[in-house]
NUKEZA-931582 format. One record per residue (C-alpha): residue in one letter; x, y, z. Coordinates in steps of 0.5 Angstrom, whole numbers, plus 2048, in hexadecimal, padded with zeros to 3 digits. Layout:
<atoms>
aXYZ;...
</atoms>
This chain:
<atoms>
x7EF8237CF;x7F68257CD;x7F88237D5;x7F781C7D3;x7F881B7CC;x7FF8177CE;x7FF8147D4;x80580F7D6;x8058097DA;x80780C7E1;x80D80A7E2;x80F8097DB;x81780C7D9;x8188137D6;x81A8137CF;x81880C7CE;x80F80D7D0;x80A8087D0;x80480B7CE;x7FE8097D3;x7F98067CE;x7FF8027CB;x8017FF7D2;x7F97FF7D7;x7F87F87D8;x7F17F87DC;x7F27F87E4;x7ED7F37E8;x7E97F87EC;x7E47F57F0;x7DF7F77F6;x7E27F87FD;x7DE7F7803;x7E17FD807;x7E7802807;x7E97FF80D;x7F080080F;x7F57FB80D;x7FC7FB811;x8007F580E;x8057F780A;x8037F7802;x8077F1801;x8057EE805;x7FD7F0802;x7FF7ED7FB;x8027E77FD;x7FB7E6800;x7F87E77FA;x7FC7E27F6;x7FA7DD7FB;x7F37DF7FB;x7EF7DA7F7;x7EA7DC7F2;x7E47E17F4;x7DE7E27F2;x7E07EA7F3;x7DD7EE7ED;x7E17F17E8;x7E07F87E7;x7E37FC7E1;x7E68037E3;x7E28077DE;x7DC8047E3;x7DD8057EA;x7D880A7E9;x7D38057E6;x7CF8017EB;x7CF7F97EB;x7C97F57E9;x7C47F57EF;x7C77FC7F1;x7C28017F0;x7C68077F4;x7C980D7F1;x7D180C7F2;x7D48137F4;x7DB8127F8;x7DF80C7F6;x7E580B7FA;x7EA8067F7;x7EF8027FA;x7F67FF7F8;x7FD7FE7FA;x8038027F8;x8048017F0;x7FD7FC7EF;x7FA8027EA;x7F68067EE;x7F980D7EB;x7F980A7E4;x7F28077E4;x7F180E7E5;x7F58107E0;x7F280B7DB;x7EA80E7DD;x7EC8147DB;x7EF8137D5;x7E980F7D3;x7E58157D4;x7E981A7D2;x7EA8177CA;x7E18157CB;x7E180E7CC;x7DE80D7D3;x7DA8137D8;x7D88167D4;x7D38197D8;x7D881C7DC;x7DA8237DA;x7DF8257DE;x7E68207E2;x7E98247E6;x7F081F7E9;x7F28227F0;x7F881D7F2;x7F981F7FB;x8008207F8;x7FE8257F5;x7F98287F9;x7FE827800;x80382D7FD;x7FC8327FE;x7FC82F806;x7FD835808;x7F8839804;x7F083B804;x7EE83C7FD;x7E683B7FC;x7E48357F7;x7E48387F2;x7EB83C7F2;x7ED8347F4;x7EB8327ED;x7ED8397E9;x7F58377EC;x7F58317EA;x7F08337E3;x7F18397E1;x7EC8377DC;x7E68367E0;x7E683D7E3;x7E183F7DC;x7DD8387DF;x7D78387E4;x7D88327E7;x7D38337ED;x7CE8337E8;x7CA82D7E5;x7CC82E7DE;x7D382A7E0;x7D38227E2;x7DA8237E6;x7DF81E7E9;x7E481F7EE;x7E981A7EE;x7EF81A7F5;x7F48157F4;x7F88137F8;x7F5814800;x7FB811803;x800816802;x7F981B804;x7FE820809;x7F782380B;x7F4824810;x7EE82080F;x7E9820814;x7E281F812;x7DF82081A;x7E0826817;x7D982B818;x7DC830813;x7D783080D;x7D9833806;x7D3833801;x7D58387FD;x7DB8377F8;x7DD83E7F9;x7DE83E801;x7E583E803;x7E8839807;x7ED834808;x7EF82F803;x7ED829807;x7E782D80A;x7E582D802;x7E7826800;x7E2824807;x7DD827804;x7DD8257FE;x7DE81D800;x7D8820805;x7D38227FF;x7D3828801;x7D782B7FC;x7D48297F5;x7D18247F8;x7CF8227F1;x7D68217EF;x7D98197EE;x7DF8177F3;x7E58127F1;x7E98127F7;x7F080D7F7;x7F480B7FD;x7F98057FF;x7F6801804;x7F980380A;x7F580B80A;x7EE808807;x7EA80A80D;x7EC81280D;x7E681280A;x7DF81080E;x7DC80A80A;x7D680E80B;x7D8813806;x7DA80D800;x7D580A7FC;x7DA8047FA;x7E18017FC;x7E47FF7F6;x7EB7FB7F6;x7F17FB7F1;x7F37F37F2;x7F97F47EC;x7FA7F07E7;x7F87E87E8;x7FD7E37E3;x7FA7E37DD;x7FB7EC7DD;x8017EB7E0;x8037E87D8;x7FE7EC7D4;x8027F27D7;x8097F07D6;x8077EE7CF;x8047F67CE;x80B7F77D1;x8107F47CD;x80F7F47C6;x8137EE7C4;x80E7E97C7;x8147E37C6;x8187E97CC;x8117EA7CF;x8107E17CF;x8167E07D3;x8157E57D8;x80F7E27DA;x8127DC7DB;x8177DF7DF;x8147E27E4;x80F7DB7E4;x8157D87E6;x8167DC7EC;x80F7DC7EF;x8117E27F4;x8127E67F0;x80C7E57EA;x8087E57F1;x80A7EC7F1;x8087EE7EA;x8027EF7EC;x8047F47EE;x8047F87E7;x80A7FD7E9;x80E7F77EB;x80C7F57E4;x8107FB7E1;x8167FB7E5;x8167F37E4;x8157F47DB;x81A7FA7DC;x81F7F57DF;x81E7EE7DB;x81D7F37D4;x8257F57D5;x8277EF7D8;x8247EA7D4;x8257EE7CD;x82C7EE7CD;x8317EA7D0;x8327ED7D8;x8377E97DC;x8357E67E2;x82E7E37E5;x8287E47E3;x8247E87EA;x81F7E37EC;x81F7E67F4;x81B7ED7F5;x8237F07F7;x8267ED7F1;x8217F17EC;x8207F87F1;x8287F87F1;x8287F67E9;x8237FC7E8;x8278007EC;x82D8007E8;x8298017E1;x8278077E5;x82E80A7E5;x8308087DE;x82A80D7DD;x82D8127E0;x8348127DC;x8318117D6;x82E8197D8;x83481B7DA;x83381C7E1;x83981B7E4;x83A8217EA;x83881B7EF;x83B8157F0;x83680F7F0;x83980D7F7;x8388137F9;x8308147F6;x82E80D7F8;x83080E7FF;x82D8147FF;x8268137FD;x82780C801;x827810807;x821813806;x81D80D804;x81F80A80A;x81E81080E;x81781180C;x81780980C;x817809814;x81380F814;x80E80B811;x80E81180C;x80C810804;x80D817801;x81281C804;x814823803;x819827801;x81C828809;x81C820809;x821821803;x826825806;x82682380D;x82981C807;x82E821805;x82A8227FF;x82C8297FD;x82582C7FA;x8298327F8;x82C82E7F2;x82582D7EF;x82782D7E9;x82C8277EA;x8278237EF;x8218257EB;x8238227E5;x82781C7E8;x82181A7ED;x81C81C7E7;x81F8177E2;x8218127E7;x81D8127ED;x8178157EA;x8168117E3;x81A80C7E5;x81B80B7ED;x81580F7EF;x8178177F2;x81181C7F0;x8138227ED;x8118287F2;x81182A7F9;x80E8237FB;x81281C7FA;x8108157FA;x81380F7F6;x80F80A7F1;x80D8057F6;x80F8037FC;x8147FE7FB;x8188027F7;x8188077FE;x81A800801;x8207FD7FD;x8248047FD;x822805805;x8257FC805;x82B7FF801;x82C805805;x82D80180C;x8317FC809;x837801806;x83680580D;x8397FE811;x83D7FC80B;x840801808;x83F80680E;x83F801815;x839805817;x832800819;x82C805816;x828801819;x82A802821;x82D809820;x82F80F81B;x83681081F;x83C80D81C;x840807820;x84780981F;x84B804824;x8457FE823;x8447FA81D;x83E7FA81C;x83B7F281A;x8377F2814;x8337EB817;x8317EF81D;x82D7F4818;x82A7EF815;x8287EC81C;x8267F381D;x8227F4818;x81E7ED818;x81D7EF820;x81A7F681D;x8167F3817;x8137EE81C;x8117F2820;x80D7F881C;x8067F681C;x8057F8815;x80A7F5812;x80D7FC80F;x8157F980F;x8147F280C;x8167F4805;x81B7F8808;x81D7F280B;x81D7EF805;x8217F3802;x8267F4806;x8297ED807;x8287EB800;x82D7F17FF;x8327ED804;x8337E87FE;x8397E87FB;x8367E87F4;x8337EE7F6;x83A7F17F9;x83D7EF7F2;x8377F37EE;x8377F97F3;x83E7FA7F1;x83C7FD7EA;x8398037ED;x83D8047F4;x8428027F8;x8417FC7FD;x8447F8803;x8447F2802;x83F7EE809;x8427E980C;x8407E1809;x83D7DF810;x8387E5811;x8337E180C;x8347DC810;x8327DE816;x82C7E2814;x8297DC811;x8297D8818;x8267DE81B;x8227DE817;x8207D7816;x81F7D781E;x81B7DC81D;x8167D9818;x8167D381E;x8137D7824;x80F7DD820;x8087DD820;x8067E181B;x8047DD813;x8077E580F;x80C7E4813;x80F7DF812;x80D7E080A;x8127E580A;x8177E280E;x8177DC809;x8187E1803;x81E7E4807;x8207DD807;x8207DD800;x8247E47FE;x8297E1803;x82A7DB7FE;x8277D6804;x8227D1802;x8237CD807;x81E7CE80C;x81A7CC806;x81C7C6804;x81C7C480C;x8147C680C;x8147C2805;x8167BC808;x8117BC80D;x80B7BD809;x80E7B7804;x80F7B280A;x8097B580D;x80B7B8815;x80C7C0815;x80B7C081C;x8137BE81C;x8147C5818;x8127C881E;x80D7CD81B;x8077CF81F;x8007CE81C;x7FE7D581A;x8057D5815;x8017D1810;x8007D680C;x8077D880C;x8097CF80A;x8047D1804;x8077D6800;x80E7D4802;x80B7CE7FE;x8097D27F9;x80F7D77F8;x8137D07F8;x8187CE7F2;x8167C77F2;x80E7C57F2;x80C7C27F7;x80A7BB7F3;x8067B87F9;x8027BB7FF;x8007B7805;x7FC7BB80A;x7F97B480D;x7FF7B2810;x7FF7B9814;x7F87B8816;x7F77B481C;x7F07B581E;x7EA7B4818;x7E57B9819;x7E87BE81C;x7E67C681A;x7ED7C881A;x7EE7C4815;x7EA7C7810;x7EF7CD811;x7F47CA810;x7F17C880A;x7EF7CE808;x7F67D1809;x7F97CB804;x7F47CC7FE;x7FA7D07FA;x7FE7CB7FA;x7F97C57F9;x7F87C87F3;x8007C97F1;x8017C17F2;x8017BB7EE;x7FE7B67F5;x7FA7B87FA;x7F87B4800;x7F27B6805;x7F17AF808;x7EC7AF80D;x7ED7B780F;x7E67B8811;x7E47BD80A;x7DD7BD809;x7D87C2805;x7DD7C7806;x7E37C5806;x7E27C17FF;x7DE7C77FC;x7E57CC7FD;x7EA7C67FA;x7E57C67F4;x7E67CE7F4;x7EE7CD7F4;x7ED7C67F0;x7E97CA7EA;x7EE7D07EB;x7F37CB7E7;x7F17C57E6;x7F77C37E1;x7FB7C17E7;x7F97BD7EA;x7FA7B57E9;x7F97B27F0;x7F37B37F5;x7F27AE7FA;x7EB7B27FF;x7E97AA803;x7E67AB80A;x7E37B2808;x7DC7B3809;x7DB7B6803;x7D57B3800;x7D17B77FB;x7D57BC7FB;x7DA7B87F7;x7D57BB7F1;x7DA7C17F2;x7E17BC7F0;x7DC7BB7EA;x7DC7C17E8;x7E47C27E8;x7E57BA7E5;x7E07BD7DF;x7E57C37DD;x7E97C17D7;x7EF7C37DA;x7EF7BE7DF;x7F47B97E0;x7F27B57E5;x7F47AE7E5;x7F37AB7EC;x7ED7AD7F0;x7EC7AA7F7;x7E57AA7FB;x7E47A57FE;x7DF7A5805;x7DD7AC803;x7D67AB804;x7D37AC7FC;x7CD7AA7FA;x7C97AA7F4;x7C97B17F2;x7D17B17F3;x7D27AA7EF;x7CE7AE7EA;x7D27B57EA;x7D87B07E9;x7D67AD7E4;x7D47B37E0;x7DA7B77E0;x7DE7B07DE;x7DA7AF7D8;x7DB7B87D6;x7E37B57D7;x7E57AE7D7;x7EC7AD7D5;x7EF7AF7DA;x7EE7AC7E0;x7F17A57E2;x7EE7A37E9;x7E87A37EC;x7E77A17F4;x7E07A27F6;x7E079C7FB;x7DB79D801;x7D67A27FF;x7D079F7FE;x7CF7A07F7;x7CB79A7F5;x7C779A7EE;x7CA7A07ED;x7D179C7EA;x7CC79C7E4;x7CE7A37E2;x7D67A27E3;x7D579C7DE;x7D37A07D9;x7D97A47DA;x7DE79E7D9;x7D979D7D3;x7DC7A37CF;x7E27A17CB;x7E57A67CD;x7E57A57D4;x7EC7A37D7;x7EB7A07DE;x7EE79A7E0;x7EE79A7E7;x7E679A7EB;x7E57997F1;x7DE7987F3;x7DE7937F9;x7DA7937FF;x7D47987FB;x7CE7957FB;x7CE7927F4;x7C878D7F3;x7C87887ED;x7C478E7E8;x7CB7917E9;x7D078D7E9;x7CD78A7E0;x7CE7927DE;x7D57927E1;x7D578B7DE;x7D378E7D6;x7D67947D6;x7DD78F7D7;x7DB78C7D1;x7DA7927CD;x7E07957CE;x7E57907D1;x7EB7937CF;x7EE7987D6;x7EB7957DC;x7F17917E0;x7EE7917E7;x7E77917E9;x7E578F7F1;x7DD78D7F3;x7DE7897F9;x7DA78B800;x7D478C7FB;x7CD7897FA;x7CF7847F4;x7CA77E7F3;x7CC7787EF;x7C977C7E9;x7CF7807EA;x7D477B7EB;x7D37777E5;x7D277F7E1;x7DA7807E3;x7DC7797E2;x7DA7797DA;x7DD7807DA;x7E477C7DB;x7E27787D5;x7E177D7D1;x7E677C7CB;x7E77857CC;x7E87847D4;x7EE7887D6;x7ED78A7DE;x7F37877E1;x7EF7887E8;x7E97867EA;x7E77867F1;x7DF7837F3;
</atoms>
């Protein structure tokens, strides 16, 4: 118990803690299908996230992951948990022994024994029986029998992707007693196996990338840390920040910034942004506030080194430190290496022997603070931190040292080396990596090319200015780049480098196109519609109206259902949507609502005529029912609605009628069934004045129920067009008389 009486947030600063039940917001967790292998760089995974639409995933508690769902009815043993770098894995676990060890959940378990690989790697080379294993890392449980029944035990393995063993489980060595010696992976094998205590609970966690060194059929469920979705991500910052006015403006900073609240899924990119915007905004600071991912990693970076002087740690020049550990992360950056040893920081020129200069440097800052572990194995906090002082270490080496990192570790002594060839160099060298492992790098790097970024550096180290035509001739490499890819991601990440460059203006050119309705002229190719997607989401400017009928040439064509599913993040992002005669049908309507219902308050304008959509329009219904729903025009002319759809319209106008200004339902067949929408516009709080009701079967017996709710409640409608129906001289004289009534206010009556 008294391991666990004080946990602090991970990443929380020393001398200033924040207790872990003080700070936990709960993590979505929810039931992965596998732990298959993901190669996609973890950025790119959250931004997918972002623009996933809502699911139908059920959320689990982290005290819960060993409880079966309603409907499972088999015992749940290993449970292997996945997440990217600083989504929350290691502090859920933290938090689930927390809970446990003050008695408020599992109880039932009566032994936690947390085995971190970091920790289990330093006895790779070790042959210890289970049992002594446990009496190293516990010494106290030497006086507990656990093979026996009498205890309820759970192993819990955190972080198999920095695993340094040798996990080889078509291994025959079988172990079934925990006092056989064996190697440190052979035991773990057989503990995950079930030989070994097969009575045992196992929490495994991983980051995506290593999710399959473990056989599927050795775990019981696949859980996933998603982060933390927008409502969380204020909830953590006000559990954060205890002056809530501070807390407030934070937020809306970084709402203002979508890039950068995207990254706050991310619950260290949480700490690292409330670390930065407390001190900033708190006080007056000079200069800009970061709104680029480069610009609030560099302000981190600087209040990082003011640590280290308020400790007195002056033996090493922060120039000095800082391109020392930048070398590392770049080194171990290209080996695709996340954790590293003491001969990786001397061959850096990190002079171990001063341990107790660098220990207590690299433990206040890159431990607590920048992410260096204390001990013999080293890794930094997450793995953009590892990129931004990899991106700083090759900028100094071309600027400050006319060395290109990128193309060769010898120094060019008679040749100026071009920062725009690096950055050239760079992009070439991002694209083609398959799992996209440099494209934060590369982000990072250009955004430190900005002269407001030089200016910043300038607190901390000396810095050679680049030349001012180097930025411009990266932006245009990279904007014909963007034109010729293939790949969505990667032009996701070319658009974000675009931006920490300062350069919007491949953005308001696509802009342009999709407002006069023809993206063919920005030369991008089909599969890039993803990547126009979030560079409409990440955009300054809203996107007022969205025209996807004029891009589309053919109706009924299958591959518009892809493109329209691809656009639904940014449908519900703007105030008008057009779809005339796209070919949506059951589909397609039933992905718009999800979107539309995801945030109806947006949206004023949507035009859906020409569309087969017929009853599925009751889906619509239920997006114009919300009492957040703002809609004022609703188009659906020819879209094949019939009674049943004309009656699910009417429903949900009568839950929320003071909204909606136009109504066009002309060309479906709805005859009698106009009955319904009359007693929509007998309810005085009906706002309608626009009804557009030709060609749709109305006989007489309609026409008198239209005819009597105009009498009733006269006052809103301006414009109601009935020609093209089935309209006797019954009718005609009904719609005269309505003229002579003395409450007559319709300015257009078409019959």
């Amino acid at each position: 118990m008294k391991k666990f009486e004080r946990l602090y947030e991970g990443t929380a600063t020393q001398g200033n803690p924040t207790l872990l039940n003080e700070i936990y917001t709960e993590l979505y967790i929810t039931e992965s299908e596998s732990g298959e292998i993901s190669n996609e760089h973890e950025v790119r995974q959250i931004e997918t996230q972002s623009r996933r639409a809502a699911t139908e995933d059920t959320a689990i508690k982290c005290n819960h992951i060993f409880t079966p769902l309603p409907g499972q009815d088999k015992a749940i043993r290993t449970v292997l948990t996945k997440g990217v770098a600083g989504i929350g894995k290691t502090v859920s676990v933290q938090k689930f022994i927390l809970d446990w060890a003050e008695g408020k959940e599992n109880q039932d378990v009566q032994l936690i024994f947390p085995l971190p690989f970091r920790e289990l790697n330093l006895m790779k080379d070790k042959s210890p029986s289970l049992s002594n294993l446990l009496h190293f890392f516990f010494p106290e449980s030497k006086e507990m029998e656990i093979s026996s029944d009498e205890y309820k035990v759970l192993f819990i393995f955190d972080g198999l992707d920095e695993c340094r063993l040798s996990l080889d489980f078509k291994s025959k060595v079988k172990l079934c007693n925990i006092s056989e010696s064996a190697s440190v992976d052979v035991l773990l094998m057989n503990l995950i196996e079930g030989n070994l205590l097969p009575s045992a609970l196992i929490w495994i966690t991983s980051r995506p990338a290593a999710a399959d060194l473990v056989p599927s059929e050795c775990v019981h469920r696949v859980t996933e840390v998603r982060g933390f979705n927008d409502p969380q991500k204020q909830e953590y910052f006000r559990k954060r920040i205890s002056d809530q006015s501070l807390a407030n403006r934070i937020i809306s900073h970084l709402k203002s910034s979508r890039s950068l609240y995207i990254m706050c899924h991310i619950p260290v990119f949480c700490w690292i942004s409330a670390t930065v915007l407390e001190k900033m905004l708190s006080r007056a600071e000079s200069g800009a506030i970061p709104k680029t991912l480069t610009q609030m990693y560099t302000h981190f970076l600087i209040l990082q080194t003011n640590v280290k002087h308020e400790k007195d740690y002056e033996k090493v020049t922060d120039e000095d430190m800082i391109l020392k550990l930048g070398k590392v992360a770049f080194e171990q950056l290209v080996k695709g290496n996340l954790i590293f040893y003491e001969e990786d920081l001397r061959e850096c020129g990190i002079d171990v022997t001063e341990a107790s200069v660098y220990s207590g440097l690299c433990t206040q800052i890159f431990r607590e603070e920048l992410g260096l572990y204390q001990g013999k194995v080293f890794c930094f906090v997450h793995l953009s931190i590892q990129e931004h002082l990899a991106a700083l270490y090759a900028h100094l080496s071309c600027t400050n040292h006319n060395r290109d990192v990128m193309r060769s570790k010898v120094k060019v002594l008679f040749q100026h080396v071009s920062l725009s060839e690096l950055h050239q160099r760079a992009v070439d060298e991002a694209l083609m990596s398959k799992n996209g492992h440099l494209d934060l790098f590369l982000r990072f790097l250009l955004g430190l090319s900005v002269e407001s970024h030089q200016i910043l550096l300038q607190r901390i180290m000396k810095m050679k200015r680049s030349r001012s035509d180097s930025n411009e001739k990266t932006v245009e490499y990279i904007k014909e780049k963007i034109r010729t890819i293939g790949s969505p991601e990667k032009s996701i990440n070319l658009f974000h480098c675009l931006n920490e460059l300062g350069d919007r203006s491949l953005v308001e050119e696509i802009q342009y196109y999709l407002k006069s309705g023809n993206l063919s002229k920005a030369k991008l190719s089909s599969s890039q519609w993803s990547a126009v997607v979030f560079v409409l989401l990440t955009s300054e400017e809203e996107l007022n109206e969205f025209r996807l009928d004029k891009f589309v040439k053919e109706t009924n064509n299958p591959e518009n259902m892809k493109v329209l599913q691809k656009l639904l993040p940014v449908i519900k992002e703007s105030r008008s949507v057009q779809l005339w005669d796209c070919g949506i049908t059951d589909e397609g309507c039933a992905a718009l609502a999800s979107a539309l219902r995801s945030n109806p308050s947006h949206l004023r304008e949507l035009y859906l005529s020409g569309n087969k959509l017929g009853d599925s329009v009751k889906l619509l219904s239920d997006v114009l029912q919300d009492p957040h729903c703002k809609l004022e025009t609703l188009w659906l002319t020819d879209c094949g609605i019939t009674d049943e759809g004309c009656a699910a319209l009417a429903s949900a106008l009568r839950s929320n009628p003071s909204h909606l200004r136009e109504l066009y339902l002309s060309g479906n067949k709805l005859g009698d069934s106009v009955k319904l929408l009359s007693d929509v516009l007998q309810d005085p709080h009906c706002k309608l004045e626009t009804l557009g009701l030709w060609d749709c079967g109305i006989t007489d017996e309609g026409c008198a129920a239209l005819a009597s709710a105009l009498r009733s409640n006269p006052s809103h409608l301006r414009e109601l067009y009935l020609f093209g129906n089935n309209l006797g001289d019954s009718s005609r004289k009904l719609l005269s008389d309505l003229k002579k009534d003395p409450h007559y206010k319709l300015e257009t009556l078409v019959y």
